[in-house]
C-alpha positions in Angstrom: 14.1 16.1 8.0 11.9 14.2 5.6 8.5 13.8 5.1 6.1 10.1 4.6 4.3 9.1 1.3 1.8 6.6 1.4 0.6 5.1 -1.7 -3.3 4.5 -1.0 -4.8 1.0 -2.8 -8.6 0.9 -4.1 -10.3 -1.3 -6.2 -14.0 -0.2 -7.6 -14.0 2.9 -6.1 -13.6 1.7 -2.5 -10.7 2.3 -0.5 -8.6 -1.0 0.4 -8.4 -1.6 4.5 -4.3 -2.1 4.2 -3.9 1.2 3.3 -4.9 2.6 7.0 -2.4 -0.3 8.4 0.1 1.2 6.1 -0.8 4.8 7.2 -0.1 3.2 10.8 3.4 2.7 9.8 3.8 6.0 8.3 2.8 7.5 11.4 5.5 5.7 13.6 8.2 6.9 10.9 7.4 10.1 11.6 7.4 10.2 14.9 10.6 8.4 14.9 12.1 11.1 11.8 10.6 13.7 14.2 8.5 16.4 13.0 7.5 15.2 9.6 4.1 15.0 8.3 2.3 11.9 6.3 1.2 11.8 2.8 -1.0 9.9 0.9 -1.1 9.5 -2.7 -3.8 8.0 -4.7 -3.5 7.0 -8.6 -5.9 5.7 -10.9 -9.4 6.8 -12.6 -12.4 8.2 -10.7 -10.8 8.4 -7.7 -13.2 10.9 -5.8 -14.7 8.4 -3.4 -11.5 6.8 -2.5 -9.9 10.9 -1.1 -13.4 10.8 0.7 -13.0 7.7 2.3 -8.6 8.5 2.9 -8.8 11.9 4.1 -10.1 11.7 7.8 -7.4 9.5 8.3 -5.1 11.9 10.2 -2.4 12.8 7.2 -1.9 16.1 6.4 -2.8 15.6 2.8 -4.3 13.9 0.1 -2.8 13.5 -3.7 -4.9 12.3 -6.1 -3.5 11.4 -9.9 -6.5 10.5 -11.5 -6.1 10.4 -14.9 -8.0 7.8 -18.0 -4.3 7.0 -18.7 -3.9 5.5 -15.1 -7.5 3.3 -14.5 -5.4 0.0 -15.5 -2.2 -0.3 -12.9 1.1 0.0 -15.5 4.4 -0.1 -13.9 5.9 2.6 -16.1 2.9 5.0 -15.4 2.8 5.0 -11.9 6.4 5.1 -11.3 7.0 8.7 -12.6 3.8 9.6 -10.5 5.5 8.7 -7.1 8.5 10.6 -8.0 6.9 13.7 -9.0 4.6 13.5 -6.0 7.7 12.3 -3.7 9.9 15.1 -4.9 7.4 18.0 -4.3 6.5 16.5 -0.8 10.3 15.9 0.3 9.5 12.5 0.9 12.4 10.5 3.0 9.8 7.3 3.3 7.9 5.8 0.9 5.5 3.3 1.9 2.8 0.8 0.5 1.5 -2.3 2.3 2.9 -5.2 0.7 0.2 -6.0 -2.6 1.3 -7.4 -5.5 1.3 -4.2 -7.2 3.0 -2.8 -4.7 6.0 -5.3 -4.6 5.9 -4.7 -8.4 6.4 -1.0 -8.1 7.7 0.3 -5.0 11.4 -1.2 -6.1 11.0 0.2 -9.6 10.6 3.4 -7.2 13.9 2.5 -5.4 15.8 2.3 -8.3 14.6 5.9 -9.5 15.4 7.6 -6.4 18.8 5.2 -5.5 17.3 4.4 -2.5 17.4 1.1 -0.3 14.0 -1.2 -0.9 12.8 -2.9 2.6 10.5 -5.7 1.6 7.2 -6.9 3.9 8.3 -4.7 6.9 7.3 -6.0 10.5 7.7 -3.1 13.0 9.8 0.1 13.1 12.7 0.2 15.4 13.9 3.1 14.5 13.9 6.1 11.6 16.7 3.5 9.5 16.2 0.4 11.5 12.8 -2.4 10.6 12.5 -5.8 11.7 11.5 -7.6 8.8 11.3 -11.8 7.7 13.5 -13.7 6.2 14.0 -17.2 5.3 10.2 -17.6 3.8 9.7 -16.3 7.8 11.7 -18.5 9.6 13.6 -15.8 10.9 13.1 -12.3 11.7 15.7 -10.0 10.8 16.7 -6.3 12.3 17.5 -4.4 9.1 19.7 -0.8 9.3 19.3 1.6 6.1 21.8 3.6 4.9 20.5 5.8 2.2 18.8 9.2 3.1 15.4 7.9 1.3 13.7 4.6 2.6 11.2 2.2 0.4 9.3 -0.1 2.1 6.2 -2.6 1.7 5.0 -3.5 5.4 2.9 -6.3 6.6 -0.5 -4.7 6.9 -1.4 -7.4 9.4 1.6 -6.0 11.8 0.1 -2.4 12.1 -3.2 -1.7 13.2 -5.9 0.0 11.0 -6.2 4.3 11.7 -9.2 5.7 12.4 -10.8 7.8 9.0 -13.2 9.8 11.7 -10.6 12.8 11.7 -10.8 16.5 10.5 -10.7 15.9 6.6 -7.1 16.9 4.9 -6.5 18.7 2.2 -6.5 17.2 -1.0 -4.8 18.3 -3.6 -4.5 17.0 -7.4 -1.5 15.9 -9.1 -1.0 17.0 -12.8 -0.5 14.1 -14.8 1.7 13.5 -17.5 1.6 9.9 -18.5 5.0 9.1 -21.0 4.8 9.2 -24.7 5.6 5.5 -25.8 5.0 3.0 -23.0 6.8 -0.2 -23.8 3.6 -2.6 -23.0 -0.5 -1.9 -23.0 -2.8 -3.0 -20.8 -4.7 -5.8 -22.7 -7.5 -7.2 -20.0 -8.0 -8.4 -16.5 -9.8 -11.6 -16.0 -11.0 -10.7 -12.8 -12.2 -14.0 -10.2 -16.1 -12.9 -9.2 -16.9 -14.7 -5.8 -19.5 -13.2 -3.1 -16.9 -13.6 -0.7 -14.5 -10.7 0.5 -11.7 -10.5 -0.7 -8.7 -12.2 1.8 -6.7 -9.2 2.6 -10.4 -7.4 3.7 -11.8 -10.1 4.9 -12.6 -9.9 9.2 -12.1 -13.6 9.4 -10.6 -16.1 7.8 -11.5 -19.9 7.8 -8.9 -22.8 6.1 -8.9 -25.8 5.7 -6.2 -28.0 4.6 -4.7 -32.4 4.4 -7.4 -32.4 7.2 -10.3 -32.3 5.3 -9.8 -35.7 3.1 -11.8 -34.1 0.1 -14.3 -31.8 -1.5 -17.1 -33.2 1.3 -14.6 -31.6 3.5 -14.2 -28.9 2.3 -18.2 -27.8 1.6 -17.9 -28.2 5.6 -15.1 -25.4 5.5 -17.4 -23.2 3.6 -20.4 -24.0 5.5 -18.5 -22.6 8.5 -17.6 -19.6 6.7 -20.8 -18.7 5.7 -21.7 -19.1 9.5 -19.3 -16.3 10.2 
């Protein structure tokens, strides 16, 4: 018997909704492992408010790898840091909803533990069986694992959010040891700045598309937005 990893996503300090969706998922692969016990695993820089805002959450613990070295995402950082923190968990899932950092490095993390990589994961069936989409989502597929570890990126939108009003969990930091020659540096992140939410936190969500005929159109589309 295994345990559950999550890895936790932030940005500015705040803790990113899709994490509790994914924390949803991890608790339906234990129950369905039986008797294992869900982790979550933070990396970056400053991450103090983030374990606050993670650890009523229901898991029994909370890593944090906060580190200088780790404050710009690097796939060769990060990587090690799930292993080490996987390893001394006995993690048999490891789990992220389905960013774009995490569909960057969660297989990286297959390929270091030789273990099968489920992508955008739709609902658990079973401890090594996922319904999952296929065919840009034309299709839904039932999926069956065969290795003894299982990486997956899940549909946040498919799990519902957990409650963080729980008894707080331990939290525990992770010794970091970033590697000695990294094969690429961070150079900058042109962030977008818009007073709008960001999609993936966003409570509702209005499009427009063909429909509108134009950019009178689409002020309309924003109009309603701001309405909501």
């Amino acid at each position: 018997m295994g345990n559950v990893l999550i890895l936790a996503e932030h940005a500015g300090g705040n803790l990113k909704k899709a994490t509790l969706s994914a924390i949803a998922f991890g608790n339906q692969m234990a129950e369905k492992i039986g008797g294992a016990e869900v982790h979550v695993l933070a990396i970056g820089s400053g991450l103090d408010g983030v374990a606050d805002q993670v650890k009523g959450s229901g898991v029994k613990a909370v890593h944090i790898a906060d580190h200088e070295g780790l404050a710009h995402y690097q796939n060769e950082c990060y990587a090690p840091v799930v292993e080490k923190v996987a390893d001394a968990i006995g993690a048999e899932v490891i789990a992220a909803a389905a960013s774009t950092m995490a569909k960057d490095l969660l297989p990286k993390v297959a390929c270091i533990k030789g273990a099968v990589m489920i992508s955008e994961a739709l609902a658990v069936v079973s401890a090594n069986s996922f319904k999952r989409p296929m065919w840009a989502g034309n299709a839904v597929a039932t999926v069956e694992v065969s290795s003894d570890i299982k990486v997956a990126t899940i549909r946040a939108t498919e799990f519902d959010p957990v409650s963080t009003d729980g008894a707080a969990a331990e939290v525990v930091k992770v010794e970091v040891s970033l590697p000695g020659e990294l094969k690429c540096q961070f150079d900058k992140f042109d962030a977008v700045v818009s007073e709008r939410p960001d999609l993936t936190e966003a409570d509702v969500v209005v499009s427009g598309g063909r429909g509108v005929k134009g950019e009178d159109g689409i002020k309309l589309i924003e109009g309603l937005a701001d309405k909501f």
